[in-house]
NUPA-707544 format. One record per residue (C-alpha): x, z, y; residue number from 1; residue in three letters. Coordinates in pm, 1 decimal. Example, Ala and Ser with C-alpha at 12.3 -4.5 7.8 and 13.67 -1.06 7.14 Angstrom:
> c1, c3, c2, seq, type
> 1230.0, 780.0, -450.0, 1, ALA
> 1367.0, 714.0, -106.0, 2, SER
***
This chain:
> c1, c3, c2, seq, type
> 1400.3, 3389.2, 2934.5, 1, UNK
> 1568.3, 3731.5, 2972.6, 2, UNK
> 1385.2, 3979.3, 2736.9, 3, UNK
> 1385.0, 4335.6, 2836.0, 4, UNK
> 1331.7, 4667.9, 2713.9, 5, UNK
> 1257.1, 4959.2, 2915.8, 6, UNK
> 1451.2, 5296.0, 2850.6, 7, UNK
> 1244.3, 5539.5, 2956.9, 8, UNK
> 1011.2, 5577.5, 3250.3, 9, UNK
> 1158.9, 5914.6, 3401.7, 10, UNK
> 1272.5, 5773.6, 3666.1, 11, UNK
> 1028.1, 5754.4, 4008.1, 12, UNK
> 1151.4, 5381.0, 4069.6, 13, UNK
> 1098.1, 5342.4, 3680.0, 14, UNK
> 784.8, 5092.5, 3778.2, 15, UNK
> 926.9, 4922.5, 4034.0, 16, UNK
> 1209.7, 4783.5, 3824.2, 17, UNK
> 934.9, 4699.0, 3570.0, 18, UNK
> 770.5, 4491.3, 3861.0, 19, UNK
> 1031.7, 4354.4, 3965.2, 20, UNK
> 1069.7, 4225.2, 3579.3, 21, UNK
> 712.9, 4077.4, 3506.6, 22, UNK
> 752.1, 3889.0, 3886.7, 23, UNK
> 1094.9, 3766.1, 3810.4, 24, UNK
> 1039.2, 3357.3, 3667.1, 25, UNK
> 1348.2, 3398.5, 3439.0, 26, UNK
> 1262.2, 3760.7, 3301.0, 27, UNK
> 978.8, 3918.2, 3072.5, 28, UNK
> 946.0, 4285.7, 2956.2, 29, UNK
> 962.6, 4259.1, 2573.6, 30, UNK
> 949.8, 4663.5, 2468.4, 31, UNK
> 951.8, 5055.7, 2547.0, 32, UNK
> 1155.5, 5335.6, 2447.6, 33, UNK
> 1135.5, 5665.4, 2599.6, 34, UNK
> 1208.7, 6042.8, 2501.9, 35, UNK
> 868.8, 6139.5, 2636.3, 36, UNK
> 673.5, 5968.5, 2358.1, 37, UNK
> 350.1, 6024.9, 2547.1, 38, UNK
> 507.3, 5852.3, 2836.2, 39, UNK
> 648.5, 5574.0, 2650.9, 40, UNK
> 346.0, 5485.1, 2497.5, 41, UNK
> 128.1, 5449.6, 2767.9, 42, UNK
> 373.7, 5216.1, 2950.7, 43, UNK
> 434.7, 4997.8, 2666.2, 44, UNK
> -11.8, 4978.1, 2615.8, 45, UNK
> -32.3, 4881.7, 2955.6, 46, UNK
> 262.6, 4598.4, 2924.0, 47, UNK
> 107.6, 4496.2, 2585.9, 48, UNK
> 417.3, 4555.4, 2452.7, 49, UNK
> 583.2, 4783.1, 2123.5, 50, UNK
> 689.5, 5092.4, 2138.7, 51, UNK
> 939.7, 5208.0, 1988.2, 52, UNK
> 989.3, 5615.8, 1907.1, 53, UNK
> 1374.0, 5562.4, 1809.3, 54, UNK
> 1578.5, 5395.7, 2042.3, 55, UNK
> 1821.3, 5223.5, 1813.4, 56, UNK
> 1527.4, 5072.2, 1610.2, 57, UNK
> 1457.7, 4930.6, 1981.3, 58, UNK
> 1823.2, 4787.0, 2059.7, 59, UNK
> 1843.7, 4626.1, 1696.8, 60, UNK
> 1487.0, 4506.3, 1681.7, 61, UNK
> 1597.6, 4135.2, 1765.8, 62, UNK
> 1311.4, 4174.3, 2033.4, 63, UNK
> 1536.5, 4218.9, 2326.2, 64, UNK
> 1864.7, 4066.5, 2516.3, 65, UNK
> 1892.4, 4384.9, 2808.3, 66, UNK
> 1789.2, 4661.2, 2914.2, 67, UNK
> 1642.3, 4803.6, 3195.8, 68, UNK
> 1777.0, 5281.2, 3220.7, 69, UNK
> 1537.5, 5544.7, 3397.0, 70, UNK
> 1626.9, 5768.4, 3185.9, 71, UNK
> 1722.1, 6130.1, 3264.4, 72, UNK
> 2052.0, 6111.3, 3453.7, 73, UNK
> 2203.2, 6380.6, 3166.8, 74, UNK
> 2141.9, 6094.2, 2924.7, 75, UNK
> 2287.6, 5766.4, 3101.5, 76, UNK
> 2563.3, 5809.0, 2914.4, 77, UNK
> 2395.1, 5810.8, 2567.7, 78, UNK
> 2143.1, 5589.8, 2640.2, 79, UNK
> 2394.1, 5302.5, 2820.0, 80, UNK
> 2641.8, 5362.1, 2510.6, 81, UNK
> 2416.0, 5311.6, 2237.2, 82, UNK
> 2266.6, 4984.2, 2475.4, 83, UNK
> 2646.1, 4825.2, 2501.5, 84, UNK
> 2734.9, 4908.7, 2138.1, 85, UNK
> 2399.6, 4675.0, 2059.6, 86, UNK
> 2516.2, 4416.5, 2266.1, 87, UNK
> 2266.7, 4442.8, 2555.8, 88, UNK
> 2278.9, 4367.8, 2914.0, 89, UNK
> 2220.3, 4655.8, 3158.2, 90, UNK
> 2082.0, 4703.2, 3441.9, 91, UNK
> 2048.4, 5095.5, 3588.0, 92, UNK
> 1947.2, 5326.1, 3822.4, 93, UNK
> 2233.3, 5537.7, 3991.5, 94, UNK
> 2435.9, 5721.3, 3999.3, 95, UNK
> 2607.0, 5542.7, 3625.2, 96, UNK
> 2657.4, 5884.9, 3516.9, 97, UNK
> 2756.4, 6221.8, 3608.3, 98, UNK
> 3080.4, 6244.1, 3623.4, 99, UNK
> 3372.6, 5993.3, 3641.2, 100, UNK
> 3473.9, 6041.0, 3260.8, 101, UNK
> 3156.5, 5914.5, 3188.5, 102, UNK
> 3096.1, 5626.4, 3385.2, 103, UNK
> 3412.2, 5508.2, 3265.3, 104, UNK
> 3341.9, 5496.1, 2880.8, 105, UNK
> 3059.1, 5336.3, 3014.5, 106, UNK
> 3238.5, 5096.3, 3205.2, 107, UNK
> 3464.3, 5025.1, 2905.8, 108, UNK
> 3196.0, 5002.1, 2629.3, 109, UNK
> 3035.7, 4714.4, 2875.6, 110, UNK
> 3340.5, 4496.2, 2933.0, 111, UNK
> 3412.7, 4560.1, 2576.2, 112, UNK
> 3132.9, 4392.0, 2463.2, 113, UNK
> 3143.8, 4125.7, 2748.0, 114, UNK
> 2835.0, 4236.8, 2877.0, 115, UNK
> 2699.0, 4226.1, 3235.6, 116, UNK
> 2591.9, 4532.1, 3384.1, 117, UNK
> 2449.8, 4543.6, 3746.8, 118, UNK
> 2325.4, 4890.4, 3911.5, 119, UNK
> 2057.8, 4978.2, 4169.7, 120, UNK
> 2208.9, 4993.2, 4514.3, 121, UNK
> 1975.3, 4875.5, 4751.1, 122, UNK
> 2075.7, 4961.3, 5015.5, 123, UNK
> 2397.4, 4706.8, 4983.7, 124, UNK
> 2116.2, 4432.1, 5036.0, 125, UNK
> 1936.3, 4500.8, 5357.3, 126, UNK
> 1963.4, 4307.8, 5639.2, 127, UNK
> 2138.4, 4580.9, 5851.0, 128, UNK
> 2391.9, 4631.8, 5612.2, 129, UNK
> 2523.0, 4331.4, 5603.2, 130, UNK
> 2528.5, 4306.0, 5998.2, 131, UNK
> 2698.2, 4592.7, 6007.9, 132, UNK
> 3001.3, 4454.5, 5777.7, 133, UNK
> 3027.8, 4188.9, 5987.1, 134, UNK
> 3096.9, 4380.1, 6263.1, 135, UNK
> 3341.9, 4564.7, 6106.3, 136, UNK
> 3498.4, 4291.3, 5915.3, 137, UNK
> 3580.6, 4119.7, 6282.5, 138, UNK
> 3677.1, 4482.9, 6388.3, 139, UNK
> 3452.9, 4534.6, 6680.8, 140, UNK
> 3448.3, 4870.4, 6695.5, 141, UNK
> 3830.4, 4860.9, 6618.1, 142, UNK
> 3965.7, 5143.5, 6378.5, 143, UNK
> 3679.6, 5362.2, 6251.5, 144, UNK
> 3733.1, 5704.7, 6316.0, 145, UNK
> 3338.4, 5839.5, 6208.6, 146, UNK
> 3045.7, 5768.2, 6021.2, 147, UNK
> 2752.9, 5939.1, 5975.3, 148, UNK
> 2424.4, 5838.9, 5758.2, 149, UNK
> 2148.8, 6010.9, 5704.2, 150, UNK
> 1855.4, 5986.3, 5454.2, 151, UNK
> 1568.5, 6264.8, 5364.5, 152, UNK
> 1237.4, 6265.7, 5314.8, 153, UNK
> 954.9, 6606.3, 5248.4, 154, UNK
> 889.8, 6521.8, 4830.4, 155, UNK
> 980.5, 6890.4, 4764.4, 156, UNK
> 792.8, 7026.4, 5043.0, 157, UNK
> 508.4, 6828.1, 4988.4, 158, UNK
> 558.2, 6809.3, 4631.8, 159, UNK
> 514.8, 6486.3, 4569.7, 160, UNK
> 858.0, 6480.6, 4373.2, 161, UNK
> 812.2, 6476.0, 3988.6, 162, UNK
> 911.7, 6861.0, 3870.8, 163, UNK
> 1145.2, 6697.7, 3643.7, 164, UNK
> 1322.9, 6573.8, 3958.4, 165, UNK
> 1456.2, 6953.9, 3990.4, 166, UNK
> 1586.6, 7026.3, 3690.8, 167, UNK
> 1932.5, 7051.5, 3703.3, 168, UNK
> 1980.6, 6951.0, 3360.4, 169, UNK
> 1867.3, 6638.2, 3304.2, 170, UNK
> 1940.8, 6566.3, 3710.4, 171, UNK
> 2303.0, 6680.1, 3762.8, 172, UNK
> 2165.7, 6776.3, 4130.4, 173, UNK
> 1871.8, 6769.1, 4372.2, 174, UNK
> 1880.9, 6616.5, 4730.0, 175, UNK
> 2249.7, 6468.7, 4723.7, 176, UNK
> 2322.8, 6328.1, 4383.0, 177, UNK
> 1938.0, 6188.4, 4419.1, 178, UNK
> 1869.3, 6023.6, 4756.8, 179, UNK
> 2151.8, 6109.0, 4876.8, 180, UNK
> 2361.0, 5809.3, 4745.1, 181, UNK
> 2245.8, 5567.0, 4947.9, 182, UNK
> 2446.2, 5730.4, 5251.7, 183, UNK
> 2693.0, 5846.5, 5032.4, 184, UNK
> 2791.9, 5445.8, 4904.1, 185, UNK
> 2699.8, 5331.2, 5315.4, 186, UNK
> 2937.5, 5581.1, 5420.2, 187, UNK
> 3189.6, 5492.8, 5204.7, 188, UNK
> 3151.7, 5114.4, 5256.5, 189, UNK
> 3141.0, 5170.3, 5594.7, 190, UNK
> 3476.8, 5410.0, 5572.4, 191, UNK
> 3646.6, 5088.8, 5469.5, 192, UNK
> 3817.6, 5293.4, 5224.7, 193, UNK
> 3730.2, 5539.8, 4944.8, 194, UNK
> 3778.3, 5894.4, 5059.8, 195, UNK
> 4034.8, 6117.0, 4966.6, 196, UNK
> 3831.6, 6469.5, 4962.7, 197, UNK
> 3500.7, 6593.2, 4938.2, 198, UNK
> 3332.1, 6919.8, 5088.1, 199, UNK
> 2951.3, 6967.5, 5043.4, 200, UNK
> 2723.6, 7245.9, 5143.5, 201, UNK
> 2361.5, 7266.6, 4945.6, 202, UNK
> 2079.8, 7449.1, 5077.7, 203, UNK
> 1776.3, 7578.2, 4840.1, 204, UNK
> 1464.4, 7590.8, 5061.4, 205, UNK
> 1232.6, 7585.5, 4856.5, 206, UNK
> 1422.5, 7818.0, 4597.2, 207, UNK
> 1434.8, 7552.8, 4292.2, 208, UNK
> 1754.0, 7525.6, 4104.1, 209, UNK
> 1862.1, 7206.1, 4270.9, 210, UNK
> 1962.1, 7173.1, 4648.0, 211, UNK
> 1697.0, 7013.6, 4825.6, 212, UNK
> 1926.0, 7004.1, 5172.9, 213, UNK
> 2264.5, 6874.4, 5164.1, 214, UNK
> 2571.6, 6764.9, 5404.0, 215, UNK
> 2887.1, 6624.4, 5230.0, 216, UNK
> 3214.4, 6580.6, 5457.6, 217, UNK
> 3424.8, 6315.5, 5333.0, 218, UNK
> 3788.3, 6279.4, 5472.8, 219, UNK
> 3983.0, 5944.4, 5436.8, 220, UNK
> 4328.2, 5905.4, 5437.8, 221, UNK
> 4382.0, 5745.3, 5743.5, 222, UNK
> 4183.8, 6047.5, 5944.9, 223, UNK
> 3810.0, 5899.6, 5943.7, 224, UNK
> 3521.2, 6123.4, 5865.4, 225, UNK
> 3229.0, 6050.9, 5713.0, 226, UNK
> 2902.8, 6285.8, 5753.2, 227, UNK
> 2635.4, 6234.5, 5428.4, 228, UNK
> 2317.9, 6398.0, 5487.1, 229, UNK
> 1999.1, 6411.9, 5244.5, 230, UNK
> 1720.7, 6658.8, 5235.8, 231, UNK
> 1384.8, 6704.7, 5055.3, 232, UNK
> 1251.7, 6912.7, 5304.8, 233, UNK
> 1265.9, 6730.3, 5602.5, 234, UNK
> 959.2, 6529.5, 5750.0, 235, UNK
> 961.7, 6293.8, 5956.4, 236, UNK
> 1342.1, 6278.2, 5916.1, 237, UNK
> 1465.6, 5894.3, 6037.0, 238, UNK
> 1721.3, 5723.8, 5800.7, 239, UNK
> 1997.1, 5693.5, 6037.2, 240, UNK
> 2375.7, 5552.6, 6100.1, 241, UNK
> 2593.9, 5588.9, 6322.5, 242, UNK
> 2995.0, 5438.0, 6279.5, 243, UNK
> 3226.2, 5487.7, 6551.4, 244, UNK
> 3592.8, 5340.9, 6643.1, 245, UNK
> 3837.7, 5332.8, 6891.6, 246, UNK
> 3664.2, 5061.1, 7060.6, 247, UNK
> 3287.9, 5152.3, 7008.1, 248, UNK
> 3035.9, 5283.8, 6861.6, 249, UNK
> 2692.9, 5152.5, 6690.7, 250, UNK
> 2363.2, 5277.1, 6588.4, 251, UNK
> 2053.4, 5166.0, 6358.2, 252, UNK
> 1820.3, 5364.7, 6316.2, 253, UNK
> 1413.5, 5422.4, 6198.3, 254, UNK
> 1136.4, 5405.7, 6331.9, 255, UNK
> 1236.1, 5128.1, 6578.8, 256, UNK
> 1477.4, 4913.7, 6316.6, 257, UNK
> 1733.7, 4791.9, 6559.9, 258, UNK
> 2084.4, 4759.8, 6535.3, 259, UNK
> 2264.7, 4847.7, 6886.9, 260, UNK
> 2622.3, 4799.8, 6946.9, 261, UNK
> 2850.1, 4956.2, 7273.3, 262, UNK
> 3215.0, 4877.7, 7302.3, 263, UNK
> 3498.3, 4867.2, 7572.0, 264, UNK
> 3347.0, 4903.7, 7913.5, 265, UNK
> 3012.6, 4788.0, 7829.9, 266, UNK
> 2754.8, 4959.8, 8088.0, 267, UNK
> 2453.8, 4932.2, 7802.6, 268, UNK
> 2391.0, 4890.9, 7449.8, 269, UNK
> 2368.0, 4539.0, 7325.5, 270, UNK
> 2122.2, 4463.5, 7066.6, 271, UNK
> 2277.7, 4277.7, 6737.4, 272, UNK
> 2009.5, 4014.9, 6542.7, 273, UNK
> 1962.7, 4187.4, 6175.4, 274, UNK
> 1959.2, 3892.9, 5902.8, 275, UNK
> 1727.8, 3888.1, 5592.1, 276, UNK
> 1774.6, 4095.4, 5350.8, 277, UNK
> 2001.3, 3931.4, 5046.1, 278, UNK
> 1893.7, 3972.3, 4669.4, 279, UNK
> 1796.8, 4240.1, 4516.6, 280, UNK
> 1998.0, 4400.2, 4259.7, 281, UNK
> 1769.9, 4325.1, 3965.6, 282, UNK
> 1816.9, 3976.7, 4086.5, 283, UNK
> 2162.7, 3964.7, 4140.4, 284, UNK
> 2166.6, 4118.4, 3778.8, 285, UNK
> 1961.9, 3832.4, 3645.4, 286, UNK
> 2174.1, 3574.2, 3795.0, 287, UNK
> 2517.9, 3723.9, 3637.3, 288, UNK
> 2377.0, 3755.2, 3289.2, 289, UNK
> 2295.5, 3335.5, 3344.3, 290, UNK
> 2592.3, 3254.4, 3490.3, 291, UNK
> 2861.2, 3461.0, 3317.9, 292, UNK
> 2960.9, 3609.1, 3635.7, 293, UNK
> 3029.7, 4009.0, 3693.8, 294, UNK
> 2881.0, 4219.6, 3935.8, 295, UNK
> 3250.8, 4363.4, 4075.5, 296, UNK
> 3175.1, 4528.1, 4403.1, 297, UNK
> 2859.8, 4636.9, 4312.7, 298, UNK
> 3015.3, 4793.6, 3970.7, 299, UNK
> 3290.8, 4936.1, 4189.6, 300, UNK
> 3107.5, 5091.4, 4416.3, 301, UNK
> 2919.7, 5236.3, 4171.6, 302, UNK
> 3209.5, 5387.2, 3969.7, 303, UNK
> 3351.7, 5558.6, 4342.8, 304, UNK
> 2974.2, 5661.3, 4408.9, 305, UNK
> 2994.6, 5882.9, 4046.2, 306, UNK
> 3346.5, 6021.5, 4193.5, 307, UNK
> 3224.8, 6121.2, 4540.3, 308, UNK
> 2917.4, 6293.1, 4354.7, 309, UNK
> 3128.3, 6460.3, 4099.0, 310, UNK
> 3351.6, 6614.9, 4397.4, 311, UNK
> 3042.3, 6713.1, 4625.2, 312, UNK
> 2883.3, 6910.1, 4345.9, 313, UNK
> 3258.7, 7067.9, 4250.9, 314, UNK
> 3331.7, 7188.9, 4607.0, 315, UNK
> 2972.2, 7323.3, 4653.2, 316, UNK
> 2993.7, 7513.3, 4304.9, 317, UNK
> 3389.7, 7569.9, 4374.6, 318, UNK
> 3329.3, 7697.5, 4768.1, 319, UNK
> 3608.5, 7443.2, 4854.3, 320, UNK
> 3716.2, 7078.8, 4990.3, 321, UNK
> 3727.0, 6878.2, 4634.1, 322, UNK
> 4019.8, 6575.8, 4560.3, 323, UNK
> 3896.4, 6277.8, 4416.6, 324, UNK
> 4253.7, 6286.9, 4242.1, 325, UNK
> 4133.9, 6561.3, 4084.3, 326, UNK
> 3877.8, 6426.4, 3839.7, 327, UNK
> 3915.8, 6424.6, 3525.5, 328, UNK
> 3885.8, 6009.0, 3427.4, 329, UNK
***
């Protein structure tokens, strides 16, 4: 039995990883920390579990084997340190951290202590992602010239949003670094390469000190664009993506949920079956720390998801298209 302790509940999926804990046969949550003690508390009275006030008094308790970060994105790096250095499995929310220099000390201080270390990437697992691979591992649309996802929601307009979610402290960003990764790691997994550049533009709608509208252009090297979009002020706004190639094009797409495919000379679009859903990451995390196995695309694209956020938020500070070979690692 996996024991796990919570760091922090700041996070808005913060209870759904705790769910997916107390359903999971081979996992049990064991203990709290969080820097809002109020917070903390509360969660750990409702588990029926301690709570601990000092995180390392947590990590060396004896009580726990991994831990579960929703913590502030500005303290990943702490946090995820001090969890390694204690010899504790992790499993986190993106993005790792906020910058590539980061995630890599993070990256180190895990295999360092032969630790397994899986983060939340959902999107990786659904059914029309992995359709979509397959169609692009057999090259059916042929070379991929453009791909375009898009992902918003109204939280900011509607306020629904925590306020802490637009602080740019603790954050590192609104819309983009936010919701926006989940078409920022599609794109890029759909790029079949990781880009070379990054240019971003960030609206403020709603006049808060985080974007809460964003486009990112990424360019790869072989002359494919990708088109990131995320937004907090967009209703009704379907999650969307489009990739196109020399030999066609396809689209899936909310509210309907189908996956449509047109290539060569085809007269109509054909409809392509969408397959379950694989595990979840919390699962997949479960089943590495069992089997001594490593979570290595997931972990990559991870690290390249902290790069491409790093660059977006440089060239919309910077006014300019940002290098990924210019990050300090």
């Amino acid at each position: 039995m996996l024991r796990i302790g919570k760091i922090s509940y700041w996070h808005v999926h913060a209870w759904d990883y705790t769910n997916q804990a107390l359903k999971h046969p081979d996992t049990v949550m064991a203990a709290v920390w969080d820097e809002n003690e109020e917070r903390g508390r509360a969660a750990a009275e409702k588990l029926g579990v301690p709570f601990y006030a000092n995180l390392d008094d947590m990590l060396t308790s004896g009580e726990i084997d991994a831990v579960i970060v929703d913590a502030p994105t500005n303290r990943h790096t702490e946090v995820m340190l001090a969890a390694a250095a204690a010899g504790k499995h992790i499993f986190t929310e993106k993005v790792v951290a906020p910058t590539l220099k980061e995630v890599n000390q993070i990256l180190k201080a895990v295999d360092d202590n032969g630790l397994k270390l899986t983060v939340s990437l959902p999107r990786l697992n659904d059914g029309y992602t992995l359709a979509i691979r397959e169609l692009l591992e057999k090259e059916t649309l042929g070379q991929i010239t453009q791909v375009r996802v898009r992902l918003s929601h109204n939280g900011a307009l509607a306020n629904w949003l925590p306020e802490h979610f637009y602080s740019l402290e603790q954050c590192a960003g609104g819309a983009l670094i936010d919701l926006g990764c989940h078409p920022m790691y599609l794109t890029r997994l759909f790029l079949g390469e990781l880009p070379s550049e990054v240019s971003a533009q960030f609206g403020y709608v709603t006049g808060r000190e985080v974007e809460d509208n964003a486009v990112a252009l990424v360019r790869g090297a072989g002359g494919a664009i990708g088109i990131v979009e995320a937004g907090f002020v967009n209703p009704h706004s379907p999650f969307s993506i489009e990739v196109h190639g020399t030999k066609g094009t396809l689209f899936y797409g909310t509210p309907e949920n189908k996956l449509l495919v047109r290539t060569g000379d085809d007269q109509a679009w054909q409809s392509v079956e969408i397959p379950a859903n694989r595990e979840s990451a919390f699962e997949q995390w479960v089943g590495h720390v069992q089997n001594g196995t490593t979570a290595n695309e997931n972990i990559a694209y991870a690290r390249e998801l902290t790069m491409l956020m790093e660059a977006a938020g440089r060239s919309n500070s910077e006014g300019r298209a940002v290098r990924l070979d210019e990050l300090e690692g």
